[in-house]
N, C-alpha and C positions, 0 to 999 in steps of 0.2 A: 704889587702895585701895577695897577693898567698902564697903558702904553700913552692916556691922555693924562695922565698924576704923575708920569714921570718929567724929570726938568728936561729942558728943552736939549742943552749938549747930551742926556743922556737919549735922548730919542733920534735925535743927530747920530751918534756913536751907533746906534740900534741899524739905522737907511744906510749909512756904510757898509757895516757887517752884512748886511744882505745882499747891497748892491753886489759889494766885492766876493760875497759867495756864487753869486748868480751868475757876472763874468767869469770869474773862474770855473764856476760849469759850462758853461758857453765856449771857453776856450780850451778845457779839455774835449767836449765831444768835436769842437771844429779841426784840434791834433791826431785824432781816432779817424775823424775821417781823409783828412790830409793820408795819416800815414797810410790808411785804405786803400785810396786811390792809387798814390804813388808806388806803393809794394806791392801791389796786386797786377800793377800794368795795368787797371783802368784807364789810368788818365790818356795812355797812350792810343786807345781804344777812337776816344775822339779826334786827337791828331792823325790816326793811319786815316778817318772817315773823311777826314777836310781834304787831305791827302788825295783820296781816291774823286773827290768831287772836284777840285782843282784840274786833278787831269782830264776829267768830263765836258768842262770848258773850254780845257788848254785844244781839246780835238774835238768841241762841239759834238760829244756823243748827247744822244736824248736819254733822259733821266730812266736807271735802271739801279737795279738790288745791291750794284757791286760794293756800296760805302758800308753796307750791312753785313755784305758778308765779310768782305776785309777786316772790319771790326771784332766780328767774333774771331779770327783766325788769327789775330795780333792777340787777344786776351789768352787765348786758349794757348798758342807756342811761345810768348812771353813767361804767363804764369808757369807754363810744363818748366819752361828752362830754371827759372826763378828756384820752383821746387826741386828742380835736380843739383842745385849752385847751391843751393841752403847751407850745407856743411862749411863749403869753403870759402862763401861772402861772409858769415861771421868774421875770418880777419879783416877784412875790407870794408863790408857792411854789413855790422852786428844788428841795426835796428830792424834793415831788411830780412835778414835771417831770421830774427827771432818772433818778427810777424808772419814769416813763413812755414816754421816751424810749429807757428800756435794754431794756425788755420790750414793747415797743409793737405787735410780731410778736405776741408769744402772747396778749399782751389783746385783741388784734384777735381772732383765733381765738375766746379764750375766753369775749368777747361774742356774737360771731356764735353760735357753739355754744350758750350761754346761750338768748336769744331763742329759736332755733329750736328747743329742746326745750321751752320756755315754749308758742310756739305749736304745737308737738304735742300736747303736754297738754292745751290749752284748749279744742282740739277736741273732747275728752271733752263737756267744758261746753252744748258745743253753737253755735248762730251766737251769740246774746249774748255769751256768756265768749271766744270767738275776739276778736271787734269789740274789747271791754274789754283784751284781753290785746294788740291791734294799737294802741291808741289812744298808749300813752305814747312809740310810738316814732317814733309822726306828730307826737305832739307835740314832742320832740327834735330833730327837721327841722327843722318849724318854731321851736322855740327856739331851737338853734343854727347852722345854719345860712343860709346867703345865700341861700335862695330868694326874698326879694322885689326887688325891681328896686331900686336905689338914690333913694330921694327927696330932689334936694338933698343936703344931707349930714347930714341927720337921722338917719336909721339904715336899715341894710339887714339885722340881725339881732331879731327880737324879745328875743331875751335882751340888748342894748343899750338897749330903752326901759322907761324908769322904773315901779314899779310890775307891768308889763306882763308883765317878766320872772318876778319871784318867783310870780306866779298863776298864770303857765302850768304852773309847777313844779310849785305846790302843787294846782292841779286836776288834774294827770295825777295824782298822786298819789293825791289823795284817790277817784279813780275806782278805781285798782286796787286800793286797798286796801278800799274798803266795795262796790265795786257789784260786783269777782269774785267773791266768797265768797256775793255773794248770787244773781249769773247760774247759778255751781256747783249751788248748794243750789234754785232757780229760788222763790225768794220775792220776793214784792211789795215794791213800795216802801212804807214806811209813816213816818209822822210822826217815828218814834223813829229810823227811817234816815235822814231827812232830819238829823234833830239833830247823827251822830255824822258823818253826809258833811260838815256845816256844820263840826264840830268840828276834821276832819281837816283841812279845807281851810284855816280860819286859823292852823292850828297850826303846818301845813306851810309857811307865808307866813313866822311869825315865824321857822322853824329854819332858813327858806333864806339869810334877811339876815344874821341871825351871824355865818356866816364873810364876809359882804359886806362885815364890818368891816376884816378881816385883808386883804382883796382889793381895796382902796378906791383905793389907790397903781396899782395894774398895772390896774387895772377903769378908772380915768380917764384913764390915760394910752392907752388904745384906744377909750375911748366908750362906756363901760359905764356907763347909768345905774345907779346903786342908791340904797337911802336912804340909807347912809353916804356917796357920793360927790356927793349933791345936797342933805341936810340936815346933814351932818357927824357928828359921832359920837354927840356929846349930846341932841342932835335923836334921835338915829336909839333910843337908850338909853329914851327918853321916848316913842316911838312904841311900841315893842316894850310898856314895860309895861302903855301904855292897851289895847294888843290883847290882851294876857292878861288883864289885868282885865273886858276884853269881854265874853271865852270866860266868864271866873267867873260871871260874872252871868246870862251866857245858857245855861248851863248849870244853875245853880241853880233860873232859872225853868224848863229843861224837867222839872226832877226834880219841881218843886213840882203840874205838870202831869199826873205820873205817867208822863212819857216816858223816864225811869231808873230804874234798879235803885239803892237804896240803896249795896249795894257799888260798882257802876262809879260813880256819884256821889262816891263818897267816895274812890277810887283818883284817879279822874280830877282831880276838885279839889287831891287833895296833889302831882299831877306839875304841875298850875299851878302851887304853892306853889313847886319844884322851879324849874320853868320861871323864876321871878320872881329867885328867886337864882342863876341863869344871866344871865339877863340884866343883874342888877346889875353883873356883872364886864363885860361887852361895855364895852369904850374902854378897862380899866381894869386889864388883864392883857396882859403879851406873847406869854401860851401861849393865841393864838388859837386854833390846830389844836384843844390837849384842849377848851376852852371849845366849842366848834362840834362835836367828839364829845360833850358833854355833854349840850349841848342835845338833837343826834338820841335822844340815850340815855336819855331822857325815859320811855318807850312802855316803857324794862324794869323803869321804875319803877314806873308804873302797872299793869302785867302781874302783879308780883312782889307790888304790895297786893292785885289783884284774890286772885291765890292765899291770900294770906293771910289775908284777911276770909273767904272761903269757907272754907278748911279751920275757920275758929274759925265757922262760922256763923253770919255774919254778909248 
């Protein structure tokens, strides 16, 4: 029977079955690429860029390579870690693991590739921007894995001891994102650099514990200090907002100082406000994963006022 000789519910019956095949492909390839992004450390790729552009303004440097290379140097020692955590995030994150474990070939590739065209470009920069662009991946080593000898049974990885871990993270960090744009551009260190290096680094502290929440179960059952696994969650919820209300204050006074622009002042201050309602959910939601993307996704909020106080001129 053609599809015009058929009764009209049955042809009805027919536009459904298709429609709802159609969305259901649609929203499997949109889940495939979701969990892509997210498990690969792409997504992060575009936050470290907005990141490093942000600080270009915040110190008026002229437009140079550093969002690029940053970019590549977050994929490449994200994914390296990812792949080296594969075994032990299955108890904590099985999905991420076992997207890790199924492409673990070409993320290898496509970190290695990353870096090294990271450090072609840096080369541009000159020896400083090389040094800056080789730093986070020494620091990686050292964070993840077993080059110091075992002490006792204290720890043999610094990403195992308390505190110790999330700085390391958050100082490579904050290196590439404020001292390459400024190796690029070859400007001085100044007061107001100091401020936003400061700014990165404890920012980068609070966003690394977040998901330390979700991680607290598979993180103690191998020896992974963090502050959820040695103060518990509530503890760790009350640490997080005394450190953003840190940032508030010490920010406020370098503005009062004349070490901020009224606009990054006022961008920066509302992504703490942001910040502060991230972290109220930490202990208090199942959907660790979005809460731990939300927090990194901090920098597009602040990016997206910067924009918007300037275009109304402000």
């Amino acid at each position: 029977m053609s599809s015009e000789t058929k009764p009209l519910s049955a042809r009805a019956d027919d536009d459904i079955s298709w429609y709802s095949g159609f969305a259901g492909s649609i929203w499997t390839h949109g889940e495939r690429i979701k969990d892509a992004l997210v498990y690969s450390s792409a997504y992060l790729v575009v936050i470290a860029m907005i990141e490093v552009v942000t600080v270009m303004v915040a110190l008026s440097l002229p437009p140079n390579p550093a969002p690029i290379v940053v970019g590549l140097v977050a994929f490449a020692v994200y994914g390296g870690d990812r792949i080296t955590d594969a075994e032990s995030d299955a108890i904590s994150s099985p999905g991420q693991s076992a997207f890790v474990r199924r492409y673990e070939s070409a993320l290898s590739i496509l970190s290695a590739t990353a870096y090294g065209l990271a450090i072609a470009i840096s080369v541009l920069g000159g020896p400083a921007a090389l040094a800056i662009t080789l730093l986070p991946g020494v620091f990686w080593i050292l964070y993840a894995t077993d080059w110091l000898p075992s002490i006792g049974s204290y720890f043999k990885r610094l990403k195992d001891v308390l505190v110790v871990n999330s700085t390391i993270v958050a100082l490579a960090w904050a290196i590439a994102v404020v001292l390459l744009p400024m190796a690029f551009a070859g400007a001085g260190v100044t007061p107001t650099a100091l401020v936003v290096f400061a700014y990165f680094l404890l920012d980068t502290f609070v966003n690394t514990e977040i998901p330390n929440v979700a991680d607290r179960k598979g993180d103690a059952a191998i020896g992974v200090s963090t502050l959820p696994v040695v103060f518990g969650v509530d503890r760790t919820r009350r640490i997080l907002y005394a450190l953003d209300g840190l940032l508030i204050v010490f920010l406020l006074a370098a503005y009062l100082e004349g070490l901020l622009t009224l606009t990054l002042t006022i961008a920066v201050l509302v992504g703490l406000g942001y910040a502060l309602v991230v972290a109220a959910f930490v202990g208090r939601t199942r959907r660790h994963r979005r809460l731990s993307i939300a927090g990194e996704a901090k920098h597009l909020v602040v990016f997206a006022i910067i924009l918007g106080l300037s275009a109304a001129g402000i």
